[in-house]
ZAGU-924697 format. One record per residue (C-alpha): residue number from 0; residue in one letter; y negated, z, x. Coordinates in steps of 0.02 Angstrom, whole numbers, plus 50000, padded with zeros to 5 digits. Layout:
<fimars>
@seq: NUM; type: a; c2: Y; c3: Z; c1: X .
...
</fimars>
This chain:
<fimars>
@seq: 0; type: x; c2: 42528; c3: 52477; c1: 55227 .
@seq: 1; type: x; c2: 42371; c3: 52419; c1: 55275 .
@seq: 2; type: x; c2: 42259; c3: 52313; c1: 55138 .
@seq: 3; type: x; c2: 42119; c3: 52198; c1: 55158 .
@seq: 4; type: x; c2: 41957; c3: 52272; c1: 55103 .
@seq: 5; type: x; c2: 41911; c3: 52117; c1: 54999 .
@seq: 6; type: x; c2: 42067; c3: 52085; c1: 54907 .
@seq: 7; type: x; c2: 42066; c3: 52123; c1: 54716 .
@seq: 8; type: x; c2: 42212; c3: 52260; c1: 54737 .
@seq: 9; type: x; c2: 42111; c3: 52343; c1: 54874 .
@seq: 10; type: x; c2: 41980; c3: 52381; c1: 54796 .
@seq: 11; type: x; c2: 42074; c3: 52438; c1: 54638 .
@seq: 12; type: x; c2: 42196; c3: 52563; c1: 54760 .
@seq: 13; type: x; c2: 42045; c3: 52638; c1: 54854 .
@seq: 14; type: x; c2: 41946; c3: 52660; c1: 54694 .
@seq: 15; type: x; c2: 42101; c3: 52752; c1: 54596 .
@seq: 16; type: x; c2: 42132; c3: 52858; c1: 54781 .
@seq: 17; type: x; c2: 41923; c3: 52891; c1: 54763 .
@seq: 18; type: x; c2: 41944; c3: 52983; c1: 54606 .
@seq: 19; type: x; c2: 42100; c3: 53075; c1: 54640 .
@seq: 20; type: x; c2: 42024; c3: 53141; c1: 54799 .
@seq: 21; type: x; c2: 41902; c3: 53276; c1: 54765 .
@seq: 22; type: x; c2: 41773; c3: 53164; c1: 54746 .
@seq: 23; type: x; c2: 41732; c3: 53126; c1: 54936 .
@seq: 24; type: x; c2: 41679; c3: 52979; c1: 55016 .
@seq: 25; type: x; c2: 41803; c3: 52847; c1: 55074 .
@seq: 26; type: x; c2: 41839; c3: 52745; c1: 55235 .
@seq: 27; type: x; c2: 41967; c3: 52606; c1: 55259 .
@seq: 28; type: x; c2: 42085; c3: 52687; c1: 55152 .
@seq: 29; type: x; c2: 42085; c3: 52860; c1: 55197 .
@seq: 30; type: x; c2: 42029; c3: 53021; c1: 55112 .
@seq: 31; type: x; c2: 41983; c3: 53171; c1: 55144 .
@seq: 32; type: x; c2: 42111; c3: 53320; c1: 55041 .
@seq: 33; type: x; c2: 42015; c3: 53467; c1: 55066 .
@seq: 34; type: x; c2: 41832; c3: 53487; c1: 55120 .
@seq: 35; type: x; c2: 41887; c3: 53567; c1: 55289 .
@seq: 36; type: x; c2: 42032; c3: 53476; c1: 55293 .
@seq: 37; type: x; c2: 42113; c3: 53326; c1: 55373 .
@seq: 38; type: x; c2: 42064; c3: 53131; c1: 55362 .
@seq: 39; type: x; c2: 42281; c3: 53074; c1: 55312 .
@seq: 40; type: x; c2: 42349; c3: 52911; c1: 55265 .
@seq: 41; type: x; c2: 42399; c3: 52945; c1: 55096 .
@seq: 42; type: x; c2: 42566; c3: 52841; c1: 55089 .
@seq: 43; type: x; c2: 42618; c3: 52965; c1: 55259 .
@seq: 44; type: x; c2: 42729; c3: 53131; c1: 55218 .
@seq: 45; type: x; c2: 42623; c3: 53254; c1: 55247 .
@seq: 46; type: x; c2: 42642; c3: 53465; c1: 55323 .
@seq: 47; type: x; c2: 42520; c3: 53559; c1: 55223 .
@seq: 48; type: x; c2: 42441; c3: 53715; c1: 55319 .
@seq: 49; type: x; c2: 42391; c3: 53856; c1: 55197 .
@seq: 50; type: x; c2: 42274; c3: 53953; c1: 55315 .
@seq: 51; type: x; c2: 42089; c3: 54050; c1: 55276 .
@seq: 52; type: x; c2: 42048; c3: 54037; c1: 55467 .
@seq: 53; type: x; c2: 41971; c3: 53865; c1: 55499 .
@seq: 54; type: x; c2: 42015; c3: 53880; c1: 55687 .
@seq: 55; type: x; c2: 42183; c3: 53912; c1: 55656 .
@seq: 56; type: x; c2: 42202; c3: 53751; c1: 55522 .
@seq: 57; type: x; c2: 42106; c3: 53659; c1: 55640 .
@seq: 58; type: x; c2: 42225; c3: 53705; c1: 55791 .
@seq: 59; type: x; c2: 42386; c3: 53694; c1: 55700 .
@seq: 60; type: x; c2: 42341; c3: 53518; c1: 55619 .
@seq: 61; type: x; c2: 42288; c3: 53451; c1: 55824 .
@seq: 62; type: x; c2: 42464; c3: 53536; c1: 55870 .
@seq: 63; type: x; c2: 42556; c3: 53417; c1: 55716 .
@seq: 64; type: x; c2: 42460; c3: 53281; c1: 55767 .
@seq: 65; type: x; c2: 42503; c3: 53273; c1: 55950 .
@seq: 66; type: x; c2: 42691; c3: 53266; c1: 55909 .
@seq: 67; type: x; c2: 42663; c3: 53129; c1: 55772 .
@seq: 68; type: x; c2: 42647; c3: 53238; c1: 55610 .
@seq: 69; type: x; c2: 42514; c3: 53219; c1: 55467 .
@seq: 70; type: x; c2: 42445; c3: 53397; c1: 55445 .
@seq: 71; type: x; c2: 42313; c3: 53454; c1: 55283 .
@seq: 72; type: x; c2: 42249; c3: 53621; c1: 55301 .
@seq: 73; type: x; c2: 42226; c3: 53733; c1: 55131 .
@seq: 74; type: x; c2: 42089; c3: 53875; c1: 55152 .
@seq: 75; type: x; c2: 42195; c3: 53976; c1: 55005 .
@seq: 76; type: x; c2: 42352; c3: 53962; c1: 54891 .
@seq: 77; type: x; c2: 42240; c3: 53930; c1: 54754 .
@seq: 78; type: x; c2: 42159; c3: 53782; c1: 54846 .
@seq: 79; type: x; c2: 42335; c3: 53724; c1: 54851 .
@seq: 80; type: x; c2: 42404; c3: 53732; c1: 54698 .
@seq: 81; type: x; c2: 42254; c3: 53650; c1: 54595 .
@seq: 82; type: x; c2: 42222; c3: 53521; c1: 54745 .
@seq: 83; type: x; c2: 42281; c3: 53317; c1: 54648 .
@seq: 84; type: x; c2: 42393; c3: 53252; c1: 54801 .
@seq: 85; type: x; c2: 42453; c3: 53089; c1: 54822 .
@seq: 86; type: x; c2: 42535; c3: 53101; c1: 54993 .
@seq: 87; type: x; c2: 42701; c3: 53192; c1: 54984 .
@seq: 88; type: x; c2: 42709; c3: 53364; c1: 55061 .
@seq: 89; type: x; c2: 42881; c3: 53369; c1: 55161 .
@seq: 90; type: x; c2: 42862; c3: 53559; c1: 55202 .
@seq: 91; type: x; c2: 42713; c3: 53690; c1: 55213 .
@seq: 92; type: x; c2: 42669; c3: 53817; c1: 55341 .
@seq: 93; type: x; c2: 42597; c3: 53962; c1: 55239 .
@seq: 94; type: x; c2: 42493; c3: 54141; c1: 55310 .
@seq: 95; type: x; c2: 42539; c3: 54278; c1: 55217 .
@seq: 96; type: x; c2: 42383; c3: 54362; c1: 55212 .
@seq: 97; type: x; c2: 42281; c3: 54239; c1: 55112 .
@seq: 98; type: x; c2: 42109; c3: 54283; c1: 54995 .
@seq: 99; type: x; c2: 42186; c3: 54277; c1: 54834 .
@seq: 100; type: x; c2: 42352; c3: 54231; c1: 54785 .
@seq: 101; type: x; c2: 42430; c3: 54308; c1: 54943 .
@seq: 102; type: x; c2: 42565; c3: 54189; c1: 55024 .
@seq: 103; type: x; c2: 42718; c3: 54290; c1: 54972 .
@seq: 104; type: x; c2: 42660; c3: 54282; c1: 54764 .
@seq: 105; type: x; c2: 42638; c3: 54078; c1: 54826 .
@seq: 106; type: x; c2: 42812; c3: 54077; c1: 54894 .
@seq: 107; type: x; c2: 42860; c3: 54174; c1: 54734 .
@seq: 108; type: x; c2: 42779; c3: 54058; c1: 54616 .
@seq: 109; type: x; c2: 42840; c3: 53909; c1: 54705 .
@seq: 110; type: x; c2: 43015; c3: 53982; c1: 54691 .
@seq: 111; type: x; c2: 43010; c3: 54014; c1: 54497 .
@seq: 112; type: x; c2: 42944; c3: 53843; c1: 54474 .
@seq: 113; type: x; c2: 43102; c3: 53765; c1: 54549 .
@seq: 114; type: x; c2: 43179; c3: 53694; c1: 54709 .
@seq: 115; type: x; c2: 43024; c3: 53680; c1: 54806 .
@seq: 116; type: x; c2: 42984; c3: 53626; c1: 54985 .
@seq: 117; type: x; c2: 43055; c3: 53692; c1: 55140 .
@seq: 118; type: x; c2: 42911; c3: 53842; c1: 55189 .
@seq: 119; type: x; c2: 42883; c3: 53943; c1: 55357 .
@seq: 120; type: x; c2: 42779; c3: 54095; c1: 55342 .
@seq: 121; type: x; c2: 42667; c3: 54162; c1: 55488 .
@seq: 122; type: x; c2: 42563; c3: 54329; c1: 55494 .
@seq: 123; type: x; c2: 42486; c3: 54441; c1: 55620 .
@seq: 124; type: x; c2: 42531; c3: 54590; c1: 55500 .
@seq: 125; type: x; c2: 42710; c3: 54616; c1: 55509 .
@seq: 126; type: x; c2: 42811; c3: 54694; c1: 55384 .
@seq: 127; type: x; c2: 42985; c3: 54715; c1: 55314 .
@seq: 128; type: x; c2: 42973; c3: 54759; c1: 55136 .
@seq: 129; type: x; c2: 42853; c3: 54561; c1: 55155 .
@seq: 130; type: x; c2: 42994; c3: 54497; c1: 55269 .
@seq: 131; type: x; c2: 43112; c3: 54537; c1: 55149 .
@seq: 132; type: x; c2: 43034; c3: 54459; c1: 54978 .
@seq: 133; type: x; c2: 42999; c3: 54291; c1: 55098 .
@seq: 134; type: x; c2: 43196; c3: 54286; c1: 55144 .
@seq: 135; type: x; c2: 43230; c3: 54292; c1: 54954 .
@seq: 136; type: x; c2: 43119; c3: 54157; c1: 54904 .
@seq: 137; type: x; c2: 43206; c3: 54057; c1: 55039 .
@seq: 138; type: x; c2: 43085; c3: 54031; c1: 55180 .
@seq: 139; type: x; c2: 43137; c3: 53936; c1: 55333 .
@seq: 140; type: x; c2: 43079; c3: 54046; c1: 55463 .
@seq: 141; type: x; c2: 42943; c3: 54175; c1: 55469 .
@seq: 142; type: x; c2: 42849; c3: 54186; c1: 55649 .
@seq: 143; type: x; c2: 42725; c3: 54299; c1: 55713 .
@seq: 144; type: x; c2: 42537; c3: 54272; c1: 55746 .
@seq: 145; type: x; c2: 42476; c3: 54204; c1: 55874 .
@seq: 146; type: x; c2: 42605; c3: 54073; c1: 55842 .
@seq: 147; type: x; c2: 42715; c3: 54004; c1: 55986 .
@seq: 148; type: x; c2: 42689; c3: 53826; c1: 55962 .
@seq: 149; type: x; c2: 42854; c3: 53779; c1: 56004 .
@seq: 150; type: x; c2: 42919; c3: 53906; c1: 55901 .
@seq: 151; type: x; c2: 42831; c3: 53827; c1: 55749 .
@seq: 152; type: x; c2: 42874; c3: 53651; c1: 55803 .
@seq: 153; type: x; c2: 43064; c3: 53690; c1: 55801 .
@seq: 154; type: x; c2: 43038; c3: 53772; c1: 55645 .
@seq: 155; type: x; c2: 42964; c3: 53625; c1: 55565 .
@seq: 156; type: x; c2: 43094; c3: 53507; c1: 55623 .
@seq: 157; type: x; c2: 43235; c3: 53630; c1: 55550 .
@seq: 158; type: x; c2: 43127; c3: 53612; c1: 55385 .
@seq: 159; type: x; c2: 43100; c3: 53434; c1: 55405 .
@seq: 160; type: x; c2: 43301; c3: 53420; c1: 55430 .
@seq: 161; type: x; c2: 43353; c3: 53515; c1: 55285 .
@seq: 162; type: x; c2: 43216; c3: 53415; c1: 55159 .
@seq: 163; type: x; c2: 43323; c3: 53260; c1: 55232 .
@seq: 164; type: x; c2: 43476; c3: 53326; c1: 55205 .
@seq: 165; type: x; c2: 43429; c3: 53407; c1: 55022 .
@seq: 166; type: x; c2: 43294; c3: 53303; c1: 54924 .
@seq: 167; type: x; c2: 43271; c3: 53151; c1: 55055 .
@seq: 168; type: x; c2: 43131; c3: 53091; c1: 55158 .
@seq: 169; type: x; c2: 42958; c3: 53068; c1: 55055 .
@seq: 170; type: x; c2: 43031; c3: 53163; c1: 54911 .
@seq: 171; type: x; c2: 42893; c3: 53240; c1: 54851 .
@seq: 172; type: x; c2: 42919; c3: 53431; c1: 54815 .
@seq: 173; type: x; c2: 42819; c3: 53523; c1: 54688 .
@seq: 174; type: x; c2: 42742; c3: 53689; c1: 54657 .
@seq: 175; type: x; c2: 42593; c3: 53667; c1: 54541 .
@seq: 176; type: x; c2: 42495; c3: 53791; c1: 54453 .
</fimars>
C-alpha cells in the first residue's frame, strides 16, 4: 500500500515506523531493520538471515531478491531477538556458528518459547551431536556451507509451504527475548 507523502495518515504511519526502526533515517516509506541490513517494505513477509559474515547476508538477501523474496540480514541471534519488527518474518535462515548466542541455543530458545517459524540451519562446520539438537527443535532442513543456492531456495519454499499450511500467510511467528 502505497501512501501519499502529504496526507495526514502518512505522515502519522512513517513517523510511528521512524521510531520503531532503530532510529534510522526514512525514505518513502521504507526502513532500514538492521544497520547492515536490508531497505524492506514493512507491510511485505519477510526471510530473516541470521549471519555474522556481511558477504554472506549480503549474497543470500541478492539471491531472495532475484526470485521475489524480502530478505533482512541479522549479524547475531542477539541482534535478532531484541530487533522491534513490524514486517512479519515467514521463516529464518540461521548459521550455526554465530558470536554469541550460537544458532542451535537460538533454535532452542525459539523452540521453548512456542510454535515458532519454519528455520533452516547452514554451517561450514558440520557435526552430528549439532545436527541432531537442530532436528529436535524442528528445523526444516540443515545445508552445508558454501550453500547451493538452489538447495536453499527449495528449502525455503518447503518452509514457506508448511507456514501456509500451519499458521497462514503473514502470520507473524515469534521468538523474542
Amino acid at each position: 500500500m502505497r501512501l501519499k507523502a502529504n496526507t495526514p495518515s502518512a505522515k502519522v504511519q512513517l513517523s510511528t515506523r521512524y521510531h520503531r526502526s532503530y532510529g534510522c533515517a526514512m525514505k518513502r516509506g521504507l526502513h532500514h531493520a538492521q544497520p547492515q541490513g536490508t531497505f524492506v517494505e514493512p507491510s511485505q513477509p519477510v526471510v530473516a538471515i541470521i549471519e555474522d559474515d556481511a558477504s554472506i547476508g549480503r549474497a543470500l538477501v541478492r539471491l531472495l531478491r532475484s526470485v521475489g523474496w524480502k530478505a533482512v540480514v541479522f549479524a547475531s541471534a542477539e541482534a535478532f531477538l531484541h530487533a522491534g519488527r513490524q514486517e512479519p518474518i515467514v521463516c529464518l535462515v540461521l548459521d550455526i556458528r554465530l558470536p554469541g548466542m550460537s544458532g542451535v541455543e537460538l533454535l532452542e530458545h525459539c523452540a521453548a518459547a512456542g510454535p515458532s517459524l519454519p528455520v533452516i540451519c547452514m554451517t561450514a562446520h558440520d557435526d552430528v551431536q549439532v545436527r541432531r539438537r537442530a532436528a529436535q527443535a524442528g528445523v526444516v532442513a540443515f545445508l552445508p556451507k558454501p550453500v547451493d543456492e538452489q538447495d536453499l531456495l527449495q528449502a525455503i519454499q518447503r518452509a514457506l509451504g508448511q507456514k501456509i499450511g500451519g499458521e497462514g500467510q503473514g502470520a507473524r511467528g515469534e521468538c523474542k527475548g
